[in-house]
N, C-alpha and C positions, 0 to 999 in steps of 0.2 A: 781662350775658349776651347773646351774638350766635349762640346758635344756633335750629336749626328746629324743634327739641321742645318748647325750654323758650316761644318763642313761640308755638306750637300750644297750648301748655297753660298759657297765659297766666292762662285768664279760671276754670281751676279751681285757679291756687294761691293762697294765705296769702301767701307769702315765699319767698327762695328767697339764699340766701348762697354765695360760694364760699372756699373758703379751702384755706390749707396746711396738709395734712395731716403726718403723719410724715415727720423730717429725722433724718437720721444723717449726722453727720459725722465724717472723720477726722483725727484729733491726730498731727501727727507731727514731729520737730526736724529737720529736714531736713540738717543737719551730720553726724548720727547713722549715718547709712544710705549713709554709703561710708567705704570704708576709711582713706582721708586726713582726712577727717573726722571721724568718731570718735576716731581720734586727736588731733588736734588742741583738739577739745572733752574729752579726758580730760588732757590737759598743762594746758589752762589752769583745771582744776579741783586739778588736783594742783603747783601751784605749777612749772609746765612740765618736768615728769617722765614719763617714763610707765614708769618699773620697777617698779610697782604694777599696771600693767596685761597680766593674766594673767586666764588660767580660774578660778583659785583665789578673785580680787577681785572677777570677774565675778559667782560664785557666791554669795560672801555678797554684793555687793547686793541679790541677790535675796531671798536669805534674812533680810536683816535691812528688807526692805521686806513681808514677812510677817507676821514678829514684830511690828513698828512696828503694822501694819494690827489685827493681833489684841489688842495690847495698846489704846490708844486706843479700841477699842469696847468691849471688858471697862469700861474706864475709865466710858464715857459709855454705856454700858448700850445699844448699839447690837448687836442680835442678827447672825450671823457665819453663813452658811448654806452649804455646803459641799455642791454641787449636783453631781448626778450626768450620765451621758451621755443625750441625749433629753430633761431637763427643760425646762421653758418657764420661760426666767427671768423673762421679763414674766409670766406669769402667775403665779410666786409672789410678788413684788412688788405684784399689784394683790389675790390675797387677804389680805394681810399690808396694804393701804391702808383694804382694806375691813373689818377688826376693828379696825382701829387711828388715830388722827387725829395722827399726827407732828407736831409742830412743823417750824419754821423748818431748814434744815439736811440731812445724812445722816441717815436714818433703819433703812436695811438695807445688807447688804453681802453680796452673793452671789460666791460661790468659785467656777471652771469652767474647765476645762482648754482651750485651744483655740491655735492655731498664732502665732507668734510671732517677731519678728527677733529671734537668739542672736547675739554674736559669738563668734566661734571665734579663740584668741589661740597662735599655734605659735613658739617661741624655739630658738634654736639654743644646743647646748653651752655657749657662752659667753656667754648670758644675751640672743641680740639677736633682738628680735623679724624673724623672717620671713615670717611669711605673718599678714595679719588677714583675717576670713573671718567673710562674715556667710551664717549660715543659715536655716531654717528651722523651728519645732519645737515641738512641741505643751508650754506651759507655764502656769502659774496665772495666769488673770486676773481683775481684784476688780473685779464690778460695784457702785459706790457708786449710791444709790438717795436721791434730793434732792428736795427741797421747796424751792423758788423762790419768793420772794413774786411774779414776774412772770408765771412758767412755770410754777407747779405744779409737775408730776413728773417729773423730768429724771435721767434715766441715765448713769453716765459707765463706760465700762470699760477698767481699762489696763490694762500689764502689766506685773511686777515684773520684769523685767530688761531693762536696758537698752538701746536708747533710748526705753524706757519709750512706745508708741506705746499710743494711745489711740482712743475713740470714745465718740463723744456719739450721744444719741437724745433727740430732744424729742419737741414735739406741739405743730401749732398752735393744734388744738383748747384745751388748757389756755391756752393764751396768749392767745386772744381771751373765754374765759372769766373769767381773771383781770383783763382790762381792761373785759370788762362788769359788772363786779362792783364796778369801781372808779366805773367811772359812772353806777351805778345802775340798772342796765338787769337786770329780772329776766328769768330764762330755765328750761328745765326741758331737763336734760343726759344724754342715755343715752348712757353709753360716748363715744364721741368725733366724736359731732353731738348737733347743738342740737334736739331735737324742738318746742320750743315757745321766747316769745318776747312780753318785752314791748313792744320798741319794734324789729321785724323790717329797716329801716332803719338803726338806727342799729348794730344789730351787725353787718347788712352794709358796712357801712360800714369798721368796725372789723377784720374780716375783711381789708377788703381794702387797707387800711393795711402789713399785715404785707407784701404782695407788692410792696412798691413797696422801690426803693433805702434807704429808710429800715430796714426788716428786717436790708440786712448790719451794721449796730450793734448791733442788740437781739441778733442771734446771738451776736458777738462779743464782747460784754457780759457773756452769763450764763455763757458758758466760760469765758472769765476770771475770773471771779466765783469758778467750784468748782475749775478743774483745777488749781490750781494750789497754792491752800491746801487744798483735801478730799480729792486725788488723789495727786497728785506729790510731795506735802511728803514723806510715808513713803520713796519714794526720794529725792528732794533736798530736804534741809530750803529756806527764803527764801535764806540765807545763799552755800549751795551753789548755788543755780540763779543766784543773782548773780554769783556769785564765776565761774562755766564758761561763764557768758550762753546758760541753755538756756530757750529761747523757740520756742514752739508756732506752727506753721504749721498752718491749717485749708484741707479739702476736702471738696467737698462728693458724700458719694457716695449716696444713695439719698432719695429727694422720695416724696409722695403729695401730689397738688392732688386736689382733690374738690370738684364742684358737686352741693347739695343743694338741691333742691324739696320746700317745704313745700304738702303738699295740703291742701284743705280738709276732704277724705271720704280715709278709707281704703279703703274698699271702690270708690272711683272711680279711686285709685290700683293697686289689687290688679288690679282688670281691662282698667285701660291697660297697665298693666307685661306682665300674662301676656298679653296680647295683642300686644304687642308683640314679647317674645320667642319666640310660635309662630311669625309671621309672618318673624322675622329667623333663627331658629335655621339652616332650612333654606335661605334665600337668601345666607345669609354659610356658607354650607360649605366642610371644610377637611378638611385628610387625616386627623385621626383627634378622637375626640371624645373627652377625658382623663377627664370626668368627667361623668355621669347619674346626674342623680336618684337622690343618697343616696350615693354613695362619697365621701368626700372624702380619698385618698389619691392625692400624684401618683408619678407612674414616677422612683425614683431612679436608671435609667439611661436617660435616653430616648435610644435608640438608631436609627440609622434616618429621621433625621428633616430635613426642609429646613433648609436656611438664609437665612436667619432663622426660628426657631422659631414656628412657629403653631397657635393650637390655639382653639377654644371652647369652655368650658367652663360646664354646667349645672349646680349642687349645688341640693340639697334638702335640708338638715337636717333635722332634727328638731321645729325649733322650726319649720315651713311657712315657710322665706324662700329666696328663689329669687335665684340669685346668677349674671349672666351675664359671661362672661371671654373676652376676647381677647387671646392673645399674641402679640406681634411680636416676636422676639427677647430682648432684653432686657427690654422695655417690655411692659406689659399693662394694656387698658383694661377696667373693672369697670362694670357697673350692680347693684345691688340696694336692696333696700326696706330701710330703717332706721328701726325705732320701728314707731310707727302710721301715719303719714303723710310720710313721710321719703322721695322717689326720690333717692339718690346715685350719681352718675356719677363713677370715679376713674381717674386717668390716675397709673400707678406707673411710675417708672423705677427699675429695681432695680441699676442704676447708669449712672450719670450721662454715660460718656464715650461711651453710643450716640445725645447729645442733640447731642452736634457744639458743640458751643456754651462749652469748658470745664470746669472743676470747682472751680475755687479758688473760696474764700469769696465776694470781687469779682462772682462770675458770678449770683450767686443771682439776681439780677432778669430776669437773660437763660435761668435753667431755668425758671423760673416763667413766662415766656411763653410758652417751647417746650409746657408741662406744658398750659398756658390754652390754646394753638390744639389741642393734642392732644385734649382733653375738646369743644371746640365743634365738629370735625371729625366724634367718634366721635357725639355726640349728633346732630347734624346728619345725616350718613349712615344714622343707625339712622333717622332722621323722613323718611329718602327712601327707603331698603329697606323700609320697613313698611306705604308710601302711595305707588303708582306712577300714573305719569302719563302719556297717548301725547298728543303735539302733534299738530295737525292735518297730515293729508297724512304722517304719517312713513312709514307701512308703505309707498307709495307712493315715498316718496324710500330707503330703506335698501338696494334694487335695484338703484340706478341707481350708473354708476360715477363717482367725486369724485376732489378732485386735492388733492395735498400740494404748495406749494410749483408743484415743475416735474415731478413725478410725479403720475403719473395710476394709480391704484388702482382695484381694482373694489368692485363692491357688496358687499352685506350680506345672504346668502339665509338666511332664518329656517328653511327648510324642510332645511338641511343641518344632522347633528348637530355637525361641527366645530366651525361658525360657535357655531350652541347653548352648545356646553362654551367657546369663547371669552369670550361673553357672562359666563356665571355665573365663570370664572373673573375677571373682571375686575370682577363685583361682589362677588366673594368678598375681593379685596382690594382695595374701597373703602373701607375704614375703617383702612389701613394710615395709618400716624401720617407717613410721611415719602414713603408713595405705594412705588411696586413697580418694579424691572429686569425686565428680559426673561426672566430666566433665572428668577426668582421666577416671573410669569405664564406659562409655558412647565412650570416644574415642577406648577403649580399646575393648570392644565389636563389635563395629563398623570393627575393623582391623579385627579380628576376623570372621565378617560374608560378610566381602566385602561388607557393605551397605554405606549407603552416610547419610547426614546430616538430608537429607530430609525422607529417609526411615524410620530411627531411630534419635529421636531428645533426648536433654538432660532431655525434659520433659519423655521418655518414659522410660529414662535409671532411671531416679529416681524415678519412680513407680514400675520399675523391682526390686531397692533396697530397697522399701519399702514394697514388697513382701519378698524379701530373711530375711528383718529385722522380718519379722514378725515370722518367720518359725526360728527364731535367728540363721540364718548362716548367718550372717552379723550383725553387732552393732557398736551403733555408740555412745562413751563415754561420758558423759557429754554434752556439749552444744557447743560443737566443731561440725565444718561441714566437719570432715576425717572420715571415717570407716574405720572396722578392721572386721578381719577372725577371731575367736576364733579357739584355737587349734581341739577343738572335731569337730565344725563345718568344717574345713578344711579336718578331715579324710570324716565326711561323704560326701561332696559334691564331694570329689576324688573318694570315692566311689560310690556314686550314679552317675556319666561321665563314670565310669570306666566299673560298671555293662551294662549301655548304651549303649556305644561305644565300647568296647571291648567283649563283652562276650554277651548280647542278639546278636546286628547286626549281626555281624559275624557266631554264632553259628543258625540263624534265615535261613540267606544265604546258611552255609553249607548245612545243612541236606536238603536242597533241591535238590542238588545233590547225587545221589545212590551212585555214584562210586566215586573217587579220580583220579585224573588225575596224571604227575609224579611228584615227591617229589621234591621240593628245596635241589641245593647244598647241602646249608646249615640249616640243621634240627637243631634247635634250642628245650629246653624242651619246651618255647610255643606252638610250630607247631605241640608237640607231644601228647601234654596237650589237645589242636582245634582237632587235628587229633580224638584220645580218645572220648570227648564229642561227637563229632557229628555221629560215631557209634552208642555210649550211646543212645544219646538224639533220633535217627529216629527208634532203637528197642521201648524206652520205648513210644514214638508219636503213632507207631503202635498200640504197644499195647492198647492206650486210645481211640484210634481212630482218629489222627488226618493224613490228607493226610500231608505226607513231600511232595509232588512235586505235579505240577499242574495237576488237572488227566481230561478227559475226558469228558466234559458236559450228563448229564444222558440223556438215550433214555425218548424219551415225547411220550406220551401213549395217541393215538387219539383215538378219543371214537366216533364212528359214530352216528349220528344222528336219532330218529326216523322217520322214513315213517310218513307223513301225509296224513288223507284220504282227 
């Protein structure tokens, strides 16, 4: 661990492991998915023919990769589930784990319609194929439901028609499971974290095995293992796939890394988290808040929206567990409490090609880093938004004007709302995974002050960061056109919004008032903290001399005029 939280919170954890969460990847023959290609891969199956390749042949493969699927589990007593629109297929899969102890093997096979590469096969009068056309189209695909002696529970889903394209889902959780199990290392497992731990070393250890180059074998291992003989056989028997040389190409399209802190207390846990996320909710603000406390549906058409998508989101279930989310486009970074003493921080790419870095199988050790600097960034920035800091002399220096290079820029007036909405927006996208363009901090600010395009243009937004560049709370690496928040400069910019908005304003307001009116419900130590101050603060005003409340315009002393003679 290299970030500022999980240091901060050193001396109250147990353990703390990071590992690979959820990997879905995609099966595909690469020959398959053009139209020279497919043909060519159907001649060297059909003994270099293709007068057999029609709609008509297309169709019973499918159909006879159905029958195959249904008869074989009739056969081996493997229940055949024929799942509707809206069901959670993982979740009938894990009730059907949890009445049930499967062996070795397929255990379930769920049926579901969902979109699919079709070829489309068109001949002319005289038998000659004209046009091959591959489309799109909603047809059955058989999720096989596996028990792995390495992996535990591993998903395959393909589709019966051809080129039979597929997708795996694992879990690294199972797989550091099954290896702690092999080593003797006990442990107590809710869902998919380790709550508890006999030898909390050595399964991080374990854990972090899987993230190294050595993991692209273990992947490519257990695929091979099922897609071929569990999946594909029903459309291409051994015989057949040798015979057309149809061989699987993997990619890698959706990751979850997740760092998990074991705490000693829960309840020491419960009120750093929720303390945490008061503290950040409202310094990471963003155009619209997707979910509070107790909805958990998102918008199926979000319309309306920046790009790159971002959003914070709060859920409250049911069960009191508080769940905070940040989206960046593709990407979304997660904190919540798991178990009793569990803080997880997960960094999700919901695919893979916004990581810049690849997708083929090969790349895996290069998203796993992108996925590692994402979570120590997000955890870091939350432990500088949460705990601000002012250096000596800054208010002092933020005034004065600095120089870029061979431009010379002006200061930084705290006392402008501009300047203000600059700030917050530029800690609002301090936790972006790959840092912010102009046009992002420009629209972002904009949300922020309710102004329009014309008020605030992109050229103004990039003169406000090339102020904050100046004053280095803002930097921008290399010859790249993304910025980034440095850690120090994140505490002070929170700090200096914080001292602004929270503590002059308000305490500005109060003491203008003598008395206090009645007390909120709910006193909270802020209100008691504001309450304090602003006694404090109108004794010692007095004493300096300054009027707390608006007093009285002074009598004006007319002075009459001399007599003329």
């Amino acid at each position: 661990m290299a970030d500022l939280f999980s240091e901060r919170c050193g001396d109250l954890l147990t353990g703390s492991y990071d590992c690979v969460d959820r990997i879905v990847l995609n099966a595909y023959f690469s020959l398959g998915h053009s139209p020279g290609g497919f043909r060519t891969w159907w001649r060297r199956w059909h003994g270099d023919s293709d007068q057999q390749l029609d709609n008509a042949h297309l169709m019973r493969l499918a159909g006879r990769f159905a029958r195959r699927v249904r008869a074989s589990a009739q056969a081996h007593g493997i229940p055949v589930i024929d799942c509707k629109a809206g069901e959670r297929k993982h979740q009938i899969a894990e009730h059907y784990l949890a009445e049930h102890q499967p062996r070795t093997g397929v255990f379930l096979i769920l049926v579901a319609r969902a979109p699919a590469t079709v070829w489309k096969v068109t001949r002319s009068a005289a038998g000659v194929i004209c046009n091959l056309e591959k489309t799109r189209q909603f047809v059955n695909h058989y999720s096989f439901h596996i028990i792995d002696p390495t992996w535990g529970h591993v998903a395959i889903k393909i589709s019966g028609h051809p080129p039979f394209g597929a997708q795996v889902i694992l879990n690294g959780h199972e797989y550091v499971a099954c290896a702690a199990r092999s080593a003797g290392i006990g442990f107590r497992k809710e869902g998919n974290c380790f709550t508890q731990a006999g030898d909390p070393e050595r399964l991080a250890q374990i854990a972090d095995t899987f993230s190294q180059p050595g993991g692209i074998g273990r992947l490519s291992q257990v695929i091979d293992r099922w897609i071929y003989s569990a999946c594909l056989c029903y459309g291409l028997n051994i015989d057949e796939q040798q015979q057309s040389g149809f061989v699987y190409d993997y990619s890698i399209y959706q990751v979850e890394y997740s760092r998990n802190l074991v705490f000693a207390s829960g309840a020491v846990m419960d009120r750093l988290f929720n303390t945490m996320v008061d503290r950040t909710r409202s310094r990471l603000d963003v155009p619209k808040l997707r979910t509070l406390f107790g909805s958990k549906g998102r918008p199926h058409r979000p319309g309306g929206e920046l790009s790159p998508r971002q959003a914070v989101v709060i859920e409250k279930p049911r069960w009191n567990l508080t769940i905070f989310k940040v989206h960046f486009g593709l990407l979304t970074l997660k904190a919540y409490t798991k178990g009793e003493r569990v803080l997880r921080f997960e960094a999700i790419a919901h695919h893979t090609k916004q990581l810049g870095c690849g997708r083929t199988l090969d790349k895996f050790p290069q998203i796993t880093s992108r996925l590692t600097a994402m979570v120590d960034r997000f955890t870091s920035m939350l432990d500088c938004v949460e705990v601000g800091f002012l250096p000596d002399g800054i208010l002092d220096q933020l005034p004065a004007p600095s120089q870029i290079a061979a431009t010379r820029v002006g200061g930084i007036d705290l006392n402008r709302p501009r300047v203000r909405a600059a700030l917050a927006a530029a800690l609002a996208l301090a936790v972006a995974p790959a840092g912010f363009t102009v046009a992002e901090f420009t629209a972002r600010a904009r949300a922020m002050t309710g102004q329009t395009p014309e008020d605030y243009s992109i050229r103004q937004g990039a003169y406000d960061l090339r102020k904050l560049r100046g004053k280095q709370l803002v930097v921008k690496p290399g010859r790249t056109r993304r910025y980034r928040v440095p850690e120090a400069a994140a505490r002070t910019i929170t700090a200096l919004l914080t001292l602004r908005d929270k503590v002059i304003a308000p305490l500005i307001a109060g003491i203008r008032t003598p008395r206090r009116g009645r007390p909120p419900k709910h006193w909270t130590t802020i209100d008691r903290g504001y309450e304090a101050l602003r006694r404090n603060m109108q004794t010692l005003l007095n004493d300096l001399g300054i009027a707390t409340k608006a007093a009285a315009p002074p009598t004006t002393i007319c002075r009459s005029r001399p007599a003329t003679l």
